[in-house]
C-alpha positions in Angstrom: 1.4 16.8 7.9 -1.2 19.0 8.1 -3.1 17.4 11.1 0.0 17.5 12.9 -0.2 21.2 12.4 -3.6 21.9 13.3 -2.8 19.8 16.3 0.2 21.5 17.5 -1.4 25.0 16.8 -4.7 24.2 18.7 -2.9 22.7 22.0 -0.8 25.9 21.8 -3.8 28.3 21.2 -5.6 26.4 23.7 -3.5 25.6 26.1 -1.9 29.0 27.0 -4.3 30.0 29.7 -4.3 26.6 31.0 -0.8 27.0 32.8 -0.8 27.3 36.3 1.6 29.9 36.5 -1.1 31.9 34.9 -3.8 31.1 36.7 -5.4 33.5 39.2 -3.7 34.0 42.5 -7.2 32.5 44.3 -6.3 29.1 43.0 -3.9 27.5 45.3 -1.3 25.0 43.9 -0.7 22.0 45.3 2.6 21.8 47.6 4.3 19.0 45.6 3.6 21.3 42.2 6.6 23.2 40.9 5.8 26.2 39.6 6.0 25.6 36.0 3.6 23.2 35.2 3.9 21.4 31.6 0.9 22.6 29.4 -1.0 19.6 29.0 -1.9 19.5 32.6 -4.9 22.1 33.3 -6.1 23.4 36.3 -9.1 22.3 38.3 -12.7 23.0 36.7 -11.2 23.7 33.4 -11.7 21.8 30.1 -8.9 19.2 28.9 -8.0 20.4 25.6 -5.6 17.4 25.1 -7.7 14.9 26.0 -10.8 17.1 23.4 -8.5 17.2 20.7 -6.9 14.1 20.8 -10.9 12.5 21.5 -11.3 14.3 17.7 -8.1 13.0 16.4 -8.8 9.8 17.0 -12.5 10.1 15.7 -11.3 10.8 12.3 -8.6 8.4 12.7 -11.2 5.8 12.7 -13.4 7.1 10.3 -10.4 7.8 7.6 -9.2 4.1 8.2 -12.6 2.8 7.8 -13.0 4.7 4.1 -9.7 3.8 3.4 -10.5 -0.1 4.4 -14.0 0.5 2.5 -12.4 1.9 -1.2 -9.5 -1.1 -0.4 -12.1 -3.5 -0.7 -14.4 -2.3 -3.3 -11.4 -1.7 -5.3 -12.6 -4.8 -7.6 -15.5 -3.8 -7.9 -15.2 -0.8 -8.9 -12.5 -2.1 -11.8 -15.2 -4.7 -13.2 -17.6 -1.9 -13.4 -15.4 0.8 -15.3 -14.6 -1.9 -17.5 -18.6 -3.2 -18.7 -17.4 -6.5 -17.7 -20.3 -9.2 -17.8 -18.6 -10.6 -15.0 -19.6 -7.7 -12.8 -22.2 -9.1 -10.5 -19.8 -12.4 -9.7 -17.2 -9.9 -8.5 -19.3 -7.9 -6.2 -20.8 -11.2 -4.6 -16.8 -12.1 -4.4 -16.2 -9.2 -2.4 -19.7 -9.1 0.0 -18.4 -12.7 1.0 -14.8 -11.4 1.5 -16.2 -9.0 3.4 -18.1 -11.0 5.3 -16.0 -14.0 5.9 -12.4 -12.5 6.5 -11.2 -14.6 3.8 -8.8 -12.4 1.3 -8.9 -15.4 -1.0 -12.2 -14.3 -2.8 -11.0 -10.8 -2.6 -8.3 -12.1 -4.6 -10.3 -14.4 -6.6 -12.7 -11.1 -7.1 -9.6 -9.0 -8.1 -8.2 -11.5 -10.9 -11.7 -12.2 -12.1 -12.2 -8.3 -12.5 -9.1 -7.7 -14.9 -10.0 -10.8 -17.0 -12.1 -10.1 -20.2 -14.3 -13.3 -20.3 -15.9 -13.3 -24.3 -19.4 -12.8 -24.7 -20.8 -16.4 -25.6 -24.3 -15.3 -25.5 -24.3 -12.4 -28.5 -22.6 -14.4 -30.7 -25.0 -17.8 -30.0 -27.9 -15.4 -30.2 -26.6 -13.4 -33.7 -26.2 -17.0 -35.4 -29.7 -18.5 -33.9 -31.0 -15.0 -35.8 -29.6 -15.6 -39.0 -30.3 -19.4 -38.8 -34.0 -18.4 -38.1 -34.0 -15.7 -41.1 -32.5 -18.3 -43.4 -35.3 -20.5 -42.3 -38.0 -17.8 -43.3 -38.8 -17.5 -40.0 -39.5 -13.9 -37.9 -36.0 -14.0 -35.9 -37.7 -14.6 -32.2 -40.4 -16.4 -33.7 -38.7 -20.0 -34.3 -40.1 -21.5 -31.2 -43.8 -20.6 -31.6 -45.0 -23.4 -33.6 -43.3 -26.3 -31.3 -45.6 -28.1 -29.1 -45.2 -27.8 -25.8 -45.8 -31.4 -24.4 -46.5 -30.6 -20.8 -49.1 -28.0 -21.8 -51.4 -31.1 -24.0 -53.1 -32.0 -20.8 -53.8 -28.5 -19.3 -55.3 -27.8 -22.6 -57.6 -31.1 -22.7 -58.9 -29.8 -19.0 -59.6 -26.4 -20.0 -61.7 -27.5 -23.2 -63.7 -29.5 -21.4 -64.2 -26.7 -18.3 -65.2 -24.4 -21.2 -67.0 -27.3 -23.5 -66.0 -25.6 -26.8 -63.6 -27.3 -29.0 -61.3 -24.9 -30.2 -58.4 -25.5 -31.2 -55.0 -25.0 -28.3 -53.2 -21.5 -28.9 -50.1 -21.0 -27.0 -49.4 -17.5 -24.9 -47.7 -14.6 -26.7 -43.7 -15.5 -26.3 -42.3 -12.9 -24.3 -39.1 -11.6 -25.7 -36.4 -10.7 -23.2 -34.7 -7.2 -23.3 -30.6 -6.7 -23.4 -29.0 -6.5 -20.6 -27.8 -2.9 -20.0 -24.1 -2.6 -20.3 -23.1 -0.1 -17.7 -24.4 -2.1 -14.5 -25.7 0.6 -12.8 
């Protein structure tokens, strides 16, 4: 509503000296003109304000449809990621190939996947491995550190006899992986 304001106030702000009735006497009007012209049509050598306002009006026409298309289609998105779902990175790839590929079908998929809660198999698994591994007397982490690693036997045979000593094979300091952050960002 209010474009259609600031429209019809600039053509009439505008537009007012633009009539030919009001233009100077020097300017001749064509023979076929009647007098009163309408006010969209201006005189020779002036500036067009229809055409320059409705050239702006449609500039943010395409713009605001383009944001509004834009937050449309992130929508899931942006759903998955209020709600710390662990699902969040399958969604967004859902919607850059919905995007991509015209096909509403994995903006779709992406929406329904974004408003499901999919349990967290991993925490659990990893909380029970831990108290296995405490149970066991182990450092919880440490419970791999004393298997051989079968594939390694031969690199450590070559290296011995590169270095000619005779020590005994030590595996590499495990690496323990950090938590994932929760908020995605």
């Amino acid at each position: 509503m209010a474009v259609y304001r600031l429209l019809a106030f600039s053509l009439a702000f505008a537009s007012a000296p633009s009539f030919a009735a009001d233009a100077p006497a020097t300017q001749s009007l064509h023979p076929a003109a009647t007098q009163h012209l309408p006010m969209f049509i201006t005189a020779p050598g002036e500036t067009d304000v229809l055409m320059v306002v409705m050239v702006i009006t449609l500039a943010l026409a395409v713009v605001g449809f383009g944001v509004l298309f834009l937050r449309l289609h992130t929508l899931p998105e942006r759903v998955a990621h209020k709600g710390h779902k662990i699902q969040f990175e399958i969604v967004a790839i859902l919607g850059l190939i919905a995007l991509f590929t015209h096909m509403h079908i994995f903006w779709v998929a992406g929406l329904l996947l974004a408003f499901i809660d999919i349990p967290d198999f991993g925490g659990f698994l990893g909380r029970i491995a831990g108290s296995v591994e405490r149970i066991a007397g182990v450092k919880p982490g440490a419970g791999a550190d004393d298997v051989p690693d079968p594939g390694r036997e031969t690199h450590v045979a070559e290296a011995r006899q590169a270095e000619g000593g005779s020590s005994a094979p030590r595996k590499p300091a495990r690496v323990v992986a950090s938590r994932k952050e929760l908020d995605h960002a």
